[in-house]
N, C-alpha and C positions, 0 to 999 in steps of 0.2 A: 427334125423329124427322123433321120436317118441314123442321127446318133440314140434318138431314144428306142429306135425299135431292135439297133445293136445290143442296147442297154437292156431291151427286158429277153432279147435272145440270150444274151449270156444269164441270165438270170434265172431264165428257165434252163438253162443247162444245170446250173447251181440245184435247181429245182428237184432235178431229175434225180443228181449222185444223192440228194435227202433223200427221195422215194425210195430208192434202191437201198439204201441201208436202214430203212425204217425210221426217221430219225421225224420227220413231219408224223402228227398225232402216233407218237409210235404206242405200239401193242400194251406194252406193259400200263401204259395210262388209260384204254380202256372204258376200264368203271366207274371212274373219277371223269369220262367227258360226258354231257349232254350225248341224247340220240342221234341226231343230225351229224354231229364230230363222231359219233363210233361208227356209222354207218360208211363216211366219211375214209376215213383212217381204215377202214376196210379192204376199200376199194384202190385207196393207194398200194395196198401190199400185196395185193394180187398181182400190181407191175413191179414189184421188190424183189430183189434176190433174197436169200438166207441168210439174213443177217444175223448174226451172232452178236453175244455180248451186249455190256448193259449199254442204255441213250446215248449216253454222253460217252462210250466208249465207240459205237456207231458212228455220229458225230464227230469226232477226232478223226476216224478210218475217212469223212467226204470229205473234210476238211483239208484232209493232205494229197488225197486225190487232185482238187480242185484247185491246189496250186498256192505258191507264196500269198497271194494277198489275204486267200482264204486262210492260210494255215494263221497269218497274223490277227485275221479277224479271229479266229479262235484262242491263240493265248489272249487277246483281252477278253473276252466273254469267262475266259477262265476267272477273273476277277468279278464276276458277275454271279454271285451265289445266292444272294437276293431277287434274280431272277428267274435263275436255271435249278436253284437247289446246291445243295452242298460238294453231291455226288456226282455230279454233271460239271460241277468246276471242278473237280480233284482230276478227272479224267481230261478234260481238255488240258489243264497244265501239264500232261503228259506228250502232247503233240510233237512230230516227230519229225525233222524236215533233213531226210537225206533224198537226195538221188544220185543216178549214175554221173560220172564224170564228164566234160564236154573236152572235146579233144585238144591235142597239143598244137593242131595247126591252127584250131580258134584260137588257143591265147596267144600265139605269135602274132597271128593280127589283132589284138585287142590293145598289147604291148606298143607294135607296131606305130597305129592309130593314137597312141597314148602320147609316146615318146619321141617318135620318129624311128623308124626301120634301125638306121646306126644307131643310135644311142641305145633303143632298146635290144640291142644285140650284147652293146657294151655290156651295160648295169644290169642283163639279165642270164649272164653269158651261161649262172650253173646250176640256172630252174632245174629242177627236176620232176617227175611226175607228180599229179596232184595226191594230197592223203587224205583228202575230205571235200565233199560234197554235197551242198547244200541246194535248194532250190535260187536261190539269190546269186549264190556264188561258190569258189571250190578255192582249196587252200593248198599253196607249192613252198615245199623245204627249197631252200635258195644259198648256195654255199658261194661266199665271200671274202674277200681279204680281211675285214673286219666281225667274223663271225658270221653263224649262220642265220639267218633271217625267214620269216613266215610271210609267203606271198598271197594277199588274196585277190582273185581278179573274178569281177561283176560277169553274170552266165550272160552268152551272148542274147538280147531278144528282148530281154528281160523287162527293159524298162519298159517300153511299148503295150508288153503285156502286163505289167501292173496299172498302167495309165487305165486301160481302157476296163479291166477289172474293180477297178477304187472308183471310177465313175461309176458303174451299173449299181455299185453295196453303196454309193453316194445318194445314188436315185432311188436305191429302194428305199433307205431311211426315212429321205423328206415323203413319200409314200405312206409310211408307218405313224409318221409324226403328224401327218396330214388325216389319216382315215381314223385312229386312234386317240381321243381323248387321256387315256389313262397313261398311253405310252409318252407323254409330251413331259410326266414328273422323271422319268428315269433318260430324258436327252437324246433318242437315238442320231438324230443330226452331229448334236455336238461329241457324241462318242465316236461315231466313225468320220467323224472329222480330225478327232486325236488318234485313231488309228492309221486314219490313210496319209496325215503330217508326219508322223510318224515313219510310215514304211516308205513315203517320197525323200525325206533326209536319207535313210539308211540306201540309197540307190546312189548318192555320193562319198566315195569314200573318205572324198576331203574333210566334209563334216567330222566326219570316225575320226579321220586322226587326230581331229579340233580337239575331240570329246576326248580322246584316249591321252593327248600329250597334257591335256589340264587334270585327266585323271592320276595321270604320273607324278603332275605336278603335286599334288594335296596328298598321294600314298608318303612321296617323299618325305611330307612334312609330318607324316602319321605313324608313318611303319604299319598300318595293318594291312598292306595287300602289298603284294611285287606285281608291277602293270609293268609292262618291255616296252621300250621306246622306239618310235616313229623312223623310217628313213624315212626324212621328206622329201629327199632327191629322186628317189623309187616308188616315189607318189603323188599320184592323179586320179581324175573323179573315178575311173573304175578297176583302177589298184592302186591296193592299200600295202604297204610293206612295214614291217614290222620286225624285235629281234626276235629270234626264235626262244623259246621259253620252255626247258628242262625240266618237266614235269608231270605229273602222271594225273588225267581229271576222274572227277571223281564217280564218273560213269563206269571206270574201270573197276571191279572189286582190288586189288591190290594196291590201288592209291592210299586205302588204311591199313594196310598190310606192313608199312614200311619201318624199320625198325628206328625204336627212342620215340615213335609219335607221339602223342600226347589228344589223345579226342578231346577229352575236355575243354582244352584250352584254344585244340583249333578249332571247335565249336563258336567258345566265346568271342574270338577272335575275327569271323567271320561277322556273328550280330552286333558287335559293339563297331566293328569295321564298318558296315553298311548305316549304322546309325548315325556313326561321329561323320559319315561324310555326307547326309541326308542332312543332319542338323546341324550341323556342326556349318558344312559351306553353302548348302542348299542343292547339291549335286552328287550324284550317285549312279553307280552301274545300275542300272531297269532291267536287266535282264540275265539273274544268276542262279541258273539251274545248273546243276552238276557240272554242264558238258562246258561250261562255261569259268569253272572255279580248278584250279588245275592245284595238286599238293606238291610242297617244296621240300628240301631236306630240310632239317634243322627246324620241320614246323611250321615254316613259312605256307602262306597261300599267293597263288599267283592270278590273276585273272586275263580272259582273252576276250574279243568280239564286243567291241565296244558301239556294236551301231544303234544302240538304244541304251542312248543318258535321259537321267530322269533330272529336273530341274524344279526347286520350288522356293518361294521367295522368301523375306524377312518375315512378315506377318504367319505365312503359314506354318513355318520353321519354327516359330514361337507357339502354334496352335499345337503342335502336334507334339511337343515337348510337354506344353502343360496339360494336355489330356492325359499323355503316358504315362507323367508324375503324379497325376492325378489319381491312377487306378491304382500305378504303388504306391499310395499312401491313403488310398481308400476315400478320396475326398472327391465323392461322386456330387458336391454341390458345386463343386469347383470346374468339376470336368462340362456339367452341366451351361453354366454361365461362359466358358470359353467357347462350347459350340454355338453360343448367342453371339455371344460377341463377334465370332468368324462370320455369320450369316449361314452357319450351317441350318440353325433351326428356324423357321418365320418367326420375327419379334411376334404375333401375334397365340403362341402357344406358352403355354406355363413353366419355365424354366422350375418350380417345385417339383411339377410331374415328371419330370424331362428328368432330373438327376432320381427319382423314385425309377425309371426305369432301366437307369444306369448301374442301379443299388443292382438290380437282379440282374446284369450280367455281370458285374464285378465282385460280387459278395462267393456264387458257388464256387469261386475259382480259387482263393482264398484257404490254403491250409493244405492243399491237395499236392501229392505228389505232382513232380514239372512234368513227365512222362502224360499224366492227364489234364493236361492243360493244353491246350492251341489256340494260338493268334485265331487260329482261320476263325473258328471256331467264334469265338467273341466278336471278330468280325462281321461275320453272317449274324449274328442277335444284335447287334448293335444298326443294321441295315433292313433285319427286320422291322424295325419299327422307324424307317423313311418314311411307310406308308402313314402310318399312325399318329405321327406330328409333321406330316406333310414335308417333310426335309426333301432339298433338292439336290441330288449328287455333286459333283463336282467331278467335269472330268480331267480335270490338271490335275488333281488327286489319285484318279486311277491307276497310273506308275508307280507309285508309291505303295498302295494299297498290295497292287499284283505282288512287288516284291517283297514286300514285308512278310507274306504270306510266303513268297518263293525262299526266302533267306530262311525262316523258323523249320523248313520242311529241312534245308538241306542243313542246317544245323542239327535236328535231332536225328537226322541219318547217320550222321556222325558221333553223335553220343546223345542216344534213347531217353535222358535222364536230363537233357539242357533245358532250361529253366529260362524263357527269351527274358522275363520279368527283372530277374535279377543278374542276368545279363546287361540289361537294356539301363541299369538302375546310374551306375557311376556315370557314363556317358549323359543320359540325360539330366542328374542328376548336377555332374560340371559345367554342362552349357546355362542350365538355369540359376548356377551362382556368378560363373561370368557376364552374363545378361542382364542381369535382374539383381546382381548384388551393387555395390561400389562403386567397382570400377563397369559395371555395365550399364548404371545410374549414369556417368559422366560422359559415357561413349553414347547414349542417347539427348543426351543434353547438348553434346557436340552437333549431333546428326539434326536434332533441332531447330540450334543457333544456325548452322550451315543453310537451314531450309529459309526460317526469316530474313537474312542474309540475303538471300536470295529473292525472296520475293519484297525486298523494300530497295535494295537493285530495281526492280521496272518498277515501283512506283512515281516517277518522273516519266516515264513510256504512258502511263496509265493517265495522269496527269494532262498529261499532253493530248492524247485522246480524246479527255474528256472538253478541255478548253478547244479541241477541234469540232466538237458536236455543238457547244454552244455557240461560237461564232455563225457554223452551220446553221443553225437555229438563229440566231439574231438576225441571217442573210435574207429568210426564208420571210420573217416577221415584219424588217426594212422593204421586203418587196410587195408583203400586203399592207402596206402604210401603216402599220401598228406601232404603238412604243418602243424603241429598243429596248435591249436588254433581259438577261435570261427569266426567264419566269421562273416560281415560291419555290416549285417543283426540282427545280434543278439544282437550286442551291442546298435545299436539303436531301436531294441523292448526293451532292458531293458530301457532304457532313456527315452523312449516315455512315457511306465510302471510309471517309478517313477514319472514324470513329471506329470503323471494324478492321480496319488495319490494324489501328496502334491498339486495341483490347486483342486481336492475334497474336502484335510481338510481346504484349505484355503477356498474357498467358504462356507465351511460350519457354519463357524466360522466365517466371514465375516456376 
């Protein structure tokens, strides 16, 4: 009882910085509500300050008010354009999470607590002041007998107050998903359930360095990004230590300023980088807006702030390669039957109709300079019509989504004229011949053979089981003075049993 009435106090604090910035029935919608909502929406802005600027520019301004968990609920809602509109997601992915710095005698004891007092004296002997600061945490240059390193240590309090903030946006969902029929197609439980999973990993930095030293591991093998490697010695759950990385991001204007760059190329480098490691291994940076993509000499990109990887499995890895090759090569039948097949679309809708209305997002794009063409763009029409064939999001998909949209933006920042299509073409283009050609015919034939293998391993387990139920049964029949022995029934559920084993390993093998 006492945690719920916490829950909807903070909620109605949440409530208030909306009011205040106009963002609940705000002004500009108007004429577009029912009487009752403008009447409504009236009376709210009477308790409002002056708020300037468009919604979703409003919006962004409570949102970082209101704190880390808020400002996280809002980059995902940025992925939400199908909800909010176009313009209202352009604006939140703008959100902004600086604050002032918390002081040097906090991270002495944060260190302290971490390391033990000595040790953390040792290995931290040439912290120097912080260069950035975030709502989660703040970043210290660290000078070393092995080079200089990036310190970042978790803001004191913190976690305490996201706990009790991801419960209240926990409660309001089941709320929403409760009093709303219509809201139960777009998930809000299981959305802020991938938000608040989400921002609870990022409160561990051990995670980060998981995610950053396997991100190092795959640039290695890639060459498209320079990721700095982990001191694990100068790390625990609430600092992360890192090597410090020589380079300008590209929030700075002079990161493209630097001479012999090449835009183009670091354009492509950046989308075929985020793709080969989305498709390619099933794992990816989640979260690469500017401040986060730093420029190398020689062309090189480097990336930082790894507390949000994206992860997606073999099947969908393969979904989202052949939708993509799908629209470059204009085989909207194809793109169509794949989102059947994934369970994007209910089997019970028309896969004809479905690629007819794939035809009219993929055809006007088709011939036109890259400059007018956006991911986001096709995104939002291709989500417009969720409603229309009842499709149900996915929200392991939403990481993906966000950055894909986040990578094209900061790619055409870079060069106005990047073309993500033909970008995007050779990457997915080689993972669908290694997969699906030859040699990716024999590597699923393996993966196969491995699984029957496997499952004719416990068919002696299964076996045995089954000769356990029927004794059981015999036990049960001997005590009601009946005939022994298993009765019609049993002997042809074992038949049936085996019979659908060996047509599994023969199919499989087949």
């Amino acid at each position: 009882m006492l945690k719920a009435l916490a829950d909807y106090g903070r909620l109605m604090r949440a409530g208030t910085a909306l009011v205040r910035h106009d963002v609940i029935l705000p002004g500009e919608y108007q004429t577009r509500l029912p009487l009752p909502a403008r009447m409504a929406g009236r009376v709210l802005r009477l308790f409002g300050g002056r708020a300037t600027g468009r919604p979703g520019e409003r919006l962004a301004t409570a949102l970082e008010k209101l704190g880390p968990a808020y400002i996280k609920l809002g980059q995902f809602l940025a992925t939400r354009p199908d909800v909010f509109g176009a313009e209202t997601a352009q604006d939140l992915s703008r959100l902004k999470d600086k604050l002032d710095p918390f002081s040097m005698d906090a991270v002495h004891r944060i260190l302290a607590s971490e390391f033990g007092e000595e040790q953390a004296e040792s290995l931290f002997a040439g912290l120097g002041e912080p260069v950035a600061a975030a709502s989660l945490a703040q970043v210290h240059r660290l000078e070393t007998s092995d080079g200089p390193k990036a310190v970042k240590i978790l803001r004191p309090g913190v976690e305490a107050m996201i706990y009790h903030e991801l419960r209240a946006i926990r409660r309001a969902a089941r709320t929403v998903e409760r009093a709303s029929v219509e809201s139960r197609r777009l998930e809000p439980v299981k959305f802020t359930e991938t938000v608040a999973t989400s921002m609870e990993k990022e409160l561990d930095f051990r995670l980060e360095a998981g995610g950053a030293d396997q991100m190092r591991a795959i640039s290695e093998q890639e060459d498209w990004f320079r990721v700095p490697a982990v001191d694990w010695d100068r790390t625990a759950q609430r600092v992360l230590t890192m090597d410090w990385v020589e380079g300008i991001p590209l929030t700075r204007p002079e990161a493209l300023d630097q001479p012999g760059l090449e835009r183009v190329e670091l354009a492509n480098k950046i989308t075929r980088g985020f793709l080969s490691h989305a498709i390619g291994h099933g794992v990816f940076h989640a979260d690469m807006h500017e401040g986060n993509i730093l420029i190398l000499p020689d062309n090189e990109v480097g990336l930082v702030d790894f507390g949000l990887i994206g992860r997606i499995g073999l099947n969908e890895r393969r979904f989202l390669a052949e939708i993509l090759w799908g629209f470059i090569r204009r085989d909207y039948q194809r793109v169509a039957e794949v989102h059947f097949e994934a369970g994007y679309v209910p089997a019970n809708q028309s896969v004809g109709e479905f690629a007819q209305a794939l035809r009219s997002i993929g055809e006007p794009i088709h011939g036109k300079p890259a400059e007018d063409v956006y991911m986001g763009r096709i995104l939002l029409q291709l989500m417009d019509y969720t409603r229309t064939f009842g499709m149900r999001l996915r929200p392991e998909l939403v990481l993906l989504q966000k950055t894909m949209v986040q990578v094209e933006g900061v790619a055409r920042s870079i060069d106005p004229k990047h073309d993500i299509w033909k970008a995007a073409e050779p990457i997915v283009k080689g993972w669908i011949a290694q997969n699906f050609g030859p040699s990716g015919a024999a590597k699923l034939a393996a993966r196969q053979t491995r699984e029957v293998t496997e499952r004719l391993k416990r068919l002696p387990y299964v076996m045995d089981a089954f000769e356990d139920f029927l004794e059981r049964d015999r036990v049960r029949e001997a005590a009601d003075t009946t005939p022994a022995g298993p009765p019609w029934w049993a002997w042809f559920g074992l038949a049936i049993s085996l019979a659908a084993i060996a047509g599994l390993t023969i199919s499989q093998f087949a």
